[in-house]
C-alpha positions in Angstrom: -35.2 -1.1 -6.6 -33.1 -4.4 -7.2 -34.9 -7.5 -9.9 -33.3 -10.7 -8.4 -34.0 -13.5 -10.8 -32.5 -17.0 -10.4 -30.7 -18.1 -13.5 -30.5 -22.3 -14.1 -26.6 -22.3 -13.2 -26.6 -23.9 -9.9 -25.2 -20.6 -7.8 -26.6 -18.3 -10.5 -28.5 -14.8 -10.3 -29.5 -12.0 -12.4 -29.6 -8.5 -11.2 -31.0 -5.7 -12.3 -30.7 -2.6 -10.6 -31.9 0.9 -10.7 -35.6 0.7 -11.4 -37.8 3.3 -11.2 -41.1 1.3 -11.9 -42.1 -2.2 -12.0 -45.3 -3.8 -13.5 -45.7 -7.6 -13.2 -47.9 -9.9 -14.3 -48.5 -14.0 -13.6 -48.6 -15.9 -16.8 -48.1 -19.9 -17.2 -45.0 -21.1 -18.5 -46.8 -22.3 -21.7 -47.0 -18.4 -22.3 -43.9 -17.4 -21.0 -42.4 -19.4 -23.9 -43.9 -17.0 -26.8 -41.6 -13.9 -25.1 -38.4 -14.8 -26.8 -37.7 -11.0 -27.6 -38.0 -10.0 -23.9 -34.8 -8.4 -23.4 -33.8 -11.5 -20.7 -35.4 -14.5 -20.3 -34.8 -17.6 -17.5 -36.9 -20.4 -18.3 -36.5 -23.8 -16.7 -37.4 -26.2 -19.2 -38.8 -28.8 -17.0 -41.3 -27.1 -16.2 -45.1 -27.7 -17.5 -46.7 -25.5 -19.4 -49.6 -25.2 -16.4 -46.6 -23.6 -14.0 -46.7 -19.8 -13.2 -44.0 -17.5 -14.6 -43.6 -13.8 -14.0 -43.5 -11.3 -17.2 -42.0 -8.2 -15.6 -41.9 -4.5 -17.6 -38.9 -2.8 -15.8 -38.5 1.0 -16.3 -35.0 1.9 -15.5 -33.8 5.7 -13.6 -31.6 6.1 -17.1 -35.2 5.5 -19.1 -34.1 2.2 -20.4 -37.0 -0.3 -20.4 -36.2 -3.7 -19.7 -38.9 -6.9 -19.9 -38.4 -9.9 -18.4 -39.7 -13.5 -18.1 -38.8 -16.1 -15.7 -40.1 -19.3 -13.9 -38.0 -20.0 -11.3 -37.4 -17.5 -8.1 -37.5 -13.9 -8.3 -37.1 -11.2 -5.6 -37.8 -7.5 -5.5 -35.6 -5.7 -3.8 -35.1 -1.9 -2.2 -31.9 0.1 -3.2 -30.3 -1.2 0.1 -31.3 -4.7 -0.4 -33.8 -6.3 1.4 -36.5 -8.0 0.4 -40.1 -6.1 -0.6 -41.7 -8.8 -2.4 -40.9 -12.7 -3.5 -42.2 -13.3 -6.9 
């Protein structure tokens, strides 16, 4: 599975490929704030801190573990892909 995330650059996108497993939960932004050791975060500051944000736990095929936080537009992806789920 592909974890596309859209940075704040205007043409911008983060992906992260090759995951095995994917938890996710809906937090507000206000929350999302207090991950700053996630290992990549996309906040967009203007934001209030009532707005939904995604924390995701991303378990790689290579075993790496990768967690994530973002409020703006995310997408899971299949290995070929297309779009399973808009977070």
């Amino acid at each position: 599975m592909i974890l596309k995330i859209k940075t704040m650059d205007k043409n911008g996108w983060v992906l992260i490929d090759g995951i095995r497993k994917i938890k996710f939960l809906s937090i507000d932004t206000k929350r999302a704030k207090e991950y700053k050791d996630a290992s990549y975060v996309v906040l967009n500051e203007d934001a209030q801190d009532s707005d939904s944000a995604v924390f995701a736990m991303c378990s790689l095929r290579t075993d790496q573990e990768y967690n994530v936080v973002f409020n703006t537009f995310g997408f899971l992806l299949s290995d070929e892909g297309k779009t399973v789920e808009r977070l």
